[in-house]
N, C-alpha and C positions, 0 to 999 in steps of 0.2 A: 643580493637577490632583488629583482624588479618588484616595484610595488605591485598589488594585487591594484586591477583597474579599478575605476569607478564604473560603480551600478551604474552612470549613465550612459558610459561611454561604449560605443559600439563598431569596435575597427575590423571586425571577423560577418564576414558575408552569413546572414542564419539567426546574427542577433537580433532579438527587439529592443528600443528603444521606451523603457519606462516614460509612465506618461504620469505626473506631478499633481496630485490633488489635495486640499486643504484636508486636516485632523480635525478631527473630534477630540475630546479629552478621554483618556484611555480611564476606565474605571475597575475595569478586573484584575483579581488577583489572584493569587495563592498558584502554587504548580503541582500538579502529580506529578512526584520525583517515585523510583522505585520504593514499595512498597515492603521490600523484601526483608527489612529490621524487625518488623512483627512474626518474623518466623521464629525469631530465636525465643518465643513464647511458647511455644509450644513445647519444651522439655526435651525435647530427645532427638536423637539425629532422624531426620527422615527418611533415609534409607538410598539407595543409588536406581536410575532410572533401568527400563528396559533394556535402552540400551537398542534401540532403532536405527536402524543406518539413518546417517545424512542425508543423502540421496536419496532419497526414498521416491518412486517415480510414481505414472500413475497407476489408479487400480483398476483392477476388469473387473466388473461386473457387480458396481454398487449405482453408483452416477452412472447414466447412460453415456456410452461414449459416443462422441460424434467424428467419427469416420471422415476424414475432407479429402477427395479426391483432389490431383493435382490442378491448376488454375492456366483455363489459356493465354488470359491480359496479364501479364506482369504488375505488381504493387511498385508504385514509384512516389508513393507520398511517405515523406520520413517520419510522417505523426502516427500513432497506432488510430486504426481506424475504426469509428465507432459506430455501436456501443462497445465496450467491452464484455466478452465472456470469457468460458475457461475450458482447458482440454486438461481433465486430470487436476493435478497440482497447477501445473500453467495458468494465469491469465492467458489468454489468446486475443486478439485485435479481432475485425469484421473478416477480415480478408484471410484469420489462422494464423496470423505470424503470434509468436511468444512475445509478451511485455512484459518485458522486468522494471518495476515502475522504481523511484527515487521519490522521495514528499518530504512535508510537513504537518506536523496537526496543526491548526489553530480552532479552541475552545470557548466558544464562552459561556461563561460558568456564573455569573451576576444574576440573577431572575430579570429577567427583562432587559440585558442591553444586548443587543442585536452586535454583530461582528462589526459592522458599519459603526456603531455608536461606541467599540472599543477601539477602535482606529483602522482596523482594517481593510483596506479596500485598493483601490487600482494600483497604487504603486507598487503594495507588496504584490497582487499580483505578476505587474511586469518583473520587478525585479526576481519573483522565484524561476518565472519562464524564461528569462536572460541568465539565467546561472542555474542551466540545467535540471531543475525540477520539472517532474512530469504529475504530479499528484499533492493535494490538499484533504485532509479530512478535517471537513470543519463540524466541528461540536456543537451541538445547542442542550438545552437541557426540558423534563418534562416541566417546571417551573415555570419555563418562558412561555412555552406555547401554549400550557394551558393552565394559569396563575389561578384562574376559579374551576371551581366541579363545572365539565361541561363546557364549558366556552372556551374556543381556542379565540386567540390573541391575532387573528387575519393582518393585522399591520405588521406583528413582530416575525410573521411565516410570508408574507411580502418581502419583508423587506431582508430577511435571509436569503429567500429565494433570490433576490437580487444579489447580493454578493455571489451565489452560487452560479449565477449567468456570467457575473464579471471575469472570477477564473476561467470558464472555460471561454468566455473569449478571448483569453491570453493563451489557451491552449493544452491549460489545466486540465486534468480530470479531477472531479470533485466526489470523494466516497462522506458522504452524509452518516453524521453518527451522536445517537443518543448519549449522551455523557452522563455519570453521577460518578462522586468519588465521595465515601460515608452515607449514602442513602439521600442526603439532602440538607437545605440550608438548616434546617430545624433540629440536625440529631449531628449530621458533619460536616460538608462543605460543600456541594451542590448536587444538582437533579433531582429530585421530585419534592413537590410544594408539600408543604404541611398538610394541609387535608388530605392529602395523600398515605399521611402517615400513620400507621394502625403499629401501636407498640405494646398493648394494655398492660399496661400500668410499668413495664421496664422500665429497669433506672437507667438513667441517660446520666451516664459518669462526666460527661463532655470534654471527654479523653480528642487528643489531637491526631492528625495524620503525622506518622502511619500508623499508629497502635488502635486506632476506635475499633478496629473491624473485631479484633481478638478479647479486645479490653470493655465494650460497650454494650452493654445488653438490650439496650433499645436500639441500637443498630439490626443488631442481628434481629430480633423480633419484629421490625421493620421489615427486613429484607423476607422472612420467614411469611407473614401476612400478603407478601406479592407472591412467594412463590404459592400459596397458599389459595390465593385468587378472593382472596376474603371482598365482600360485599362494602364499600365505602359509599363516601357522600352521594346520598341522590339514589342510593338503591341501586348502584352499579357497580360492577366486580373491579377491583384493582386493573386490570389489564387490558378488561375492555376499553377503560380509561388513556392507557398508554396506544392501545391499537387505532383509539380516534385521532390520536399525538400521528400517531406512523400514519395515519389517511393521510389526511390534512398534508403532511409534509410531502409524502410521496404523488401527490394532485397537483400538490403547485411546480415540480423538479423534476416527476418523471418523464415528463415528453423532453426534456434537454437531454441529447445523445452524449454532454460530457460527462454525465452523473455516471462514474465507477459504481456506484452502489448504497448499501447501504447497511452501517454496523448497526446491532440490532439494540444492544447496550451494553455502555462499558464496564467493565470488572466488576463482574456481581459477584456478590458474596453468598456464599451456602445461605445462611441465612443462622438458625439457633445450632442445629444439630450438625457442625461446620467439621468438628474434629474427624471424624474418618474419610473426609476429603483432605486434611494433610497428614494424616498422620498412615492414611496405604498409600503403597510403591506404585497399587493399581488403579489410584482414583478411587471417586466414589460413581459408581454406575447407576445405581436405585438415584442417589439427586440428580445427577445428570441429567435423567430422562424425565423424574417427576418432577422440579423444576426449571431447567432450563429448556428440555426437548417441547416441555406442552408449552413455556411460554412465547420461544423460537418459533414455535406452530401458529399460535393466535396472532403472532405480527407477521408471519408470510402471508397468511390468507386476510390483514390487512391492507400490506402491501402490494398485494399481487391483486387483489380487487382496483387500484391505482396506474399500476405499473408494474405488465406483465413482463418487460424486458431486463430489466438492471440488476445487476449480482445480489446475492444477501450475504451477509456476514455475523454470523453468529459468535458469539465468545465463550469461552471456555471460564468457569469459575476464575477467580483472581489468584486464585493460590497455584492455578496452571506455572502464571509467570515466575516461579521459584526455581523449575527445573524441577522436580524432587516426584512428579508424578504424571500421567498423560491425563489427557480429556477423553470421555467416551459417549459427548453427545453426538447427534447426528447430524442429517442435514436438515436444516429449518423444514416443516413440513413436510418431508421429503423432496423439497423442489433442487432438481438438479444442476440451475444454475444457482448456485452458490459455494460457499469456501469459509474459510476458518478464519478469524480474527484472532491474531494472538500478539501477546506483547513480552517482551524479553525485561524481566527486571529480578535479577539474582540479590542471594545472599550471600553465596559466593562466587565470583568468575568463573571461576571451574567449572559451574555447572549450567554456562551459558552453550556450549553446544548441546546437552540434554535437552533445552526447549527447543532447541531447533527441530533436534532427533522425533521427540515427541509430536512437534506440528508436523512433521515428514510422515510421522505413523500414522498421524489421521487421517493426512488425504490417503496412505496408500490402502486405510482399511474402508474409504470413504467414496473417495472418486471426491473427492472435493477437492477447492481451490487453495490456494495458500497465499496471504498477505501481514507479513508482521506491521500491523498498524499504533504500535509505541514501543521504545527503546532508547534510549539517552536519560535525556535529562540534567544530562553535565556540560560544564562548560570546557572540561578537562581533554586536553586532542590527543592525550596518550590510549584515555576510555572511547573516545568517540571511534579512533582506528583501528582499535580492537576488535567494537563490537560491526562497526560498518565490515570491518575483514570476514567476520564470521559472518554476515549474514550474504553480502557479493558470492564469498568462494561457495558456498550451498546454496546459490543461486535463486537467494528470496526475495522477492519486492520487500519494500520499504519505505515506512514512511517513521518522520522522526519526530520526537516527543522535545521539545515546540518551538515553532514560530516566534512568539512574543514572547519567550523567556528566554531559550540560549541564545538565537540567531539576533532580534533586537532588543538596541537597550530600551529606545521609549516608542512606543506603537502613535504614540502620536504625530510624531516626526516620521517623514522619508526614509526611507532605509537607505540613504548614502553612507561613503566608508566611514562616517567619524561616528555613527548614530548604529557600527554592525562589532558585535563578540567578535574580533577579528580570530582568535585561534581555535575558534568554533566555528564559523562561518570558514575559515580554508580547510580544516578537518573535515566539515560535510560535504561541501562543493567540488565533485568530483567527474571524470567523467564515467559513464558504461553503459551499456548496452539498454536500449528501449525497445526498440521493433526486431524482432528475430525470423527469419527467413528459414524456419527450422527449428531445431531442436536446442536447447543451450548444452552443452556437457561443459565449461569450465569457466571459471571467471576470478580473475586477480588482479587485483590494483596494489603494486607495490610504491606505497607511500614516498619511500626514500628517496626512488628514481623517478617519481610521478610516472611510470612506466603500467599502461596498462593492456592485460593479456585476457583475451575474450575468444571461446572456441566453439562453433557448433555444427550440429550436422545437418544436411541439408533436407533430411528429411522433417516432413511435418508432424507437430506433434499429433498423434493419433492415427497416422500415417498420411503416405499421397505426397506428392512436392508441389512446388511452386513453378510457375512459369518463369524461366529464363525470363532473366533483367530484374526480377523481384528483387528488392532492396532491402538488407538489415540495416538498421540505426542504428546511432550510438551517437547520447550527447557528449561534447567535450567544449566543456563551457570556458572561455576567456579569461576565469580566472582564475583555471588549472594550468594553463598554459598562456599565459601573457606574450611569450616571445616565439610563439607560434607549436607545431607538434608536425611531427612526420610518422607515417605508417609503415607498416610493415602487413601484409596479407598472401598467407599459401590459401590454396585453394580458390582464390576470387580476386576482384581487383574493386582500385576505391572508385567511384563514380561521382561524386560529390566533391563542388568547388574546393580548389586547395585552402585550409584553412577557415572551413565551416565550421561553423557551431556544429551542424548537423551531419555528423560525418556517414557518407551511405556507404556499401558494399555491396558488392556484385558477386554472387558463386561464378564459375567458371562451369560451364557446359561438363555435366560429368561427373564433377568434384561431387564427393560424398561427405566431405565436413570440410569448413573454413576455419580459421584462425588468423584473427588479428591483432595486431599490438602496435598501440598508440606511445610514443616516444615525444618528452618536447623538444622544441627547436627545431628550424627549417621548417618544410614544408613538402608535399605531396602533390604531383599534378595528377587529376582524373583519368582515368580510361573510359574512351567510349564502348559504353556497355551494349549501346544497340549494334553494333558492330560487330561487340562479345558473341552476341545472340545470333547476330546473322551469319555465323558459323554451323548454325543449325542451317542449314541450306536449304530451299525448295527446289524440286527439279521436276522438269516435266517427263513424262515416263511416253515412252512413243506409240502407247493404245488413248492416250489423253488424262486429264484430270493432272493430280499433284501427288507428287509421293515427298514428306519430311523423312529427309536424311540428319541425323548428326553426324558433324564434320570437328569432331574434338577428341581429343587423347583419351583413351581408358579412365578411368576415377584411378588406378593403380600410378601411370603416367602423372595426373596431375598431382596428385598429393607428393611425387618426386620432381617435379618442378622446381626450380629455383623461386625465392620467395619474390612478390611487390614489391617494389620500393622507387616513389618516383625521385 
């Protein structure tokens, strides 16, 4: 088997070329790995989910739909074009096309060191956007930005902000996201500073992750105090506190068209009275609303005083991630661009399609978006293709749980092959579908044959089409395919250089869904698509003016086609 290339090396038309900057000394540590061990504290089996189809599509008449009539310019740029919104469950690009995004998180979790001062910066960017990633959520915590009551830290929200320009001008989208895992350095491991922390008088057992949330009573009474809205230092309420955190951030990042958004904060916990969120099949509805829906409320009208365009992402209590129950909060304020953060971390495998099922129930009782923003955490490529399988075939974005733990060994170093998890790094680096030209219905990557099989229809999501010549993407990055890949396409033809990174597709005139399948080895030459198009013929009618004819086979004809293949 060919080596996997080097990160620098760029022999497929489409790649960038990483560009080499000096380290910092990497000072962070610790990882949220799945949290799902502390389940087995609870005593008794939790009982089996609803039981929500997968596919769960979108819903009428929660989130307003938006309606996209078809388009008369054709979309021919293969990046989703920004900002990012959502139709339904879909993310959606500017132009409507479907993004099924691929990431990484990267966290910093130290009070005060900036992603720049943990090592990250321009290299890992290139090299995530040379090897197929479309997506970064980078974490900071309420600590860093504001260490004292009141003062935000303007250098350490500079100079994030600036790592947050560096992605996307690699090409990144960047979804911005509050982090804590234990409430904080003071009680567990980071996100909100000590004077933050109102516990009166709980015993802080200084139990470790993952057991503090179950085991720690000043965790929870912590957490209880915010949902609580209790009055802290300076005579101001806990959240008013974190909504100056959400200005602040969203002032300096929301005029960049790459910011995907933004998670509101990660894996909160119930807070005291935790148990009838794991212990019903149905959630807990009453916490839901009285803490996460009014806190989700006070940071939209934050945010949205900042920046009125860019998704929100709310999160579901932490015990969501078990499988064992759905979430029943809503949409942040009711603001309808937004979607659900949720992250996949079982007790048992088994009930890794249940959360899926459940975030599928949300948007479809919601109108909301869907993006699993954590999942991994292992180095293991038997667990990585499992769960990357499950969440492709159910056709969910994704971004993976991290950066500077499975993918590099030292963040201070370049991410060349000697310095990468090599069977984590070719377990996640895969290619599929980014920009969709319509609808998704299917999506598999079979591991074994590197063979991947992507199908959709050509209508838009929420209805309408697109203008002939519109282009679906699909990354197929260098070092899935080293000795090159050949296509396969019923319904459309490929359009893009043989042998791009960024492989494009053409519908054909007519066709009411495409399917493509990416194969390595050899190669595919292009079809001119503007040619495709000019199949739709103009003709002049002999009272004057233009009458558009189409000049192409039934959609019955073309899906009975013999398939592409150059």
């Amino acid at each position: 088997m060919p080596q996997p290339p080097s990160s620098t090396s760029s022999a497929r038309p489409g790649h960038r070329r990483p560009t080499r900057t000096g380290r910092a000394t990497r000072t962070t540590g610790g990882v949220f790995a799945a949290a799902a061990a502390s389940v087995a504290l609870l005593g008794a089996s939790l009982g089996s989910p609803a039981g929500a189809a997968a596919g769960a599509a979108t819903s009428a008449g929660h989130a307003p739909a938006r309606r996209v009539a078809s388009t008369a310019t054709p979309v021919t740029d293969p990046a989703p074009t920004q900002p990012i919104s959502h139709q339904g469950r879909w993310l959606t690009d500017a132009s409507g096309r479907v993004v099924l995004l691929h990431g990484v998180n990267y966290v910093s979790k130290v009070p005060g060191a900036t992603p720049e001062a943990d090592g990250f910066g321009a290299d890992d960017a290139a090299w995530l956007a040379d090897n197929g990633f479309d997506v970064v959520r980078l974490g900071t915590t309420a600590a860093s930005i504001m260490p004292t009551p009141g003062v935000i830290d303007t250098a350490y929200v500079q100079s994030f902000a600036d790592t947050v320009n560096e992605l996307t001008s690699q090409g990144l989208l960047v979804l911005v996201d509050l982090h804590q895992d234990g409430w904080g350095p003071s009680l567990g491991d980071d996100g909100f500073p000590a004077w933050m922390t109102i516990t009166h008088g709980a015993t802080n057992t200084h139990t470790t992750f993952p057991l503090y949330y179950v085991t720690n009573p000043a965790i929870q009474a912590a957490f209880q105090s915010f949902w609580d809205n209790e009055t802290g230092s300076g005579g101001v309420t806990l959240q008013d506190r974190v909504a100056a955190i959400w200005s602040a951030l969203a002032a300096k990042v929301g005029s960049n068209p790459g910011v995907l958004g933004y998670d509101l904060i990660n894996e909160p916990w119930p807070g005291t009275t935790w148990q009838p969120c794991a212990a019903s099949t149905s959630g807990c509805p009453a916490q839901d609303a009285a803490g996460l829906d009014a806190y989700d409320s006070r940071m939209t009208t934050a945010i949205r005083a900042q920046d009125p365009t860019h998704l929100l992402f709310p999160e579901p209590y932490v015990l969501f991630n078990f499988g064992t129950a759905p979430t029943n909060i809503t949409l942040p304020g009711g603001d309808a661009n937004s979607g659900l953060s949720w992250h996949l971390y079982t007790l048992d495998v088994a009930k890794e399609p249940s959360v899926i099922s459940y975030a599928n129930a949300w948007s479809a009782k919601t109108g909301g978006a869907l993006l699993n923003t954590e999942f991994g955490a292992t180095s293991d490529p038997v667990a990585i293709n499992r769960q990357i399988g499950e969440l492709d075939d159910a056709l969910e974005p994704w971004i993976w749980w991290a950066y500077g733990e499975e993918i590099t060994k030292d963040l201070h170093q370049a991410p060349t092959e000697d310095n990468l998890n090599q069977p984590a790094v070719n377990a996640i680096v895969r290619p599929h579908p980014v920009a969709v030209a319509g609808t998704p219905s299917a999506l598999h990557y079979d591991t074994a044959a590197k063979a991947l099989t992507f199908s959709y229809r050509t209508t838009r999501a929420g209805g309408g089409s697109f203008a002939c010549g519109t282009v679906t993407s699909l990354q197929v990055p260098l070092r899935s395919y080293p000795s090159g890949y050949h296509v396969t396409v019923t319904g459309g033809v490929v359009s893009s250089p043989a042998g791009s990174a960024h492989l494009t597709v053409v519908a054909r005139p007519g066709a009411t869904s495409v399917t493509v399948v990416v194969r390595p080895g050899g190669s595919t030459a292009p079809s001119n698509a503007t040619a495709l198009c000019a199949a739709s013929a103009t003709t002049a009618p002999a009272g004057g003016g233009t009458t558009t004819t189409v000049a192409a086979p039934p959609a019955e004809a073309v899906q009975a086609e013999p398939t592409f293949t150059g």
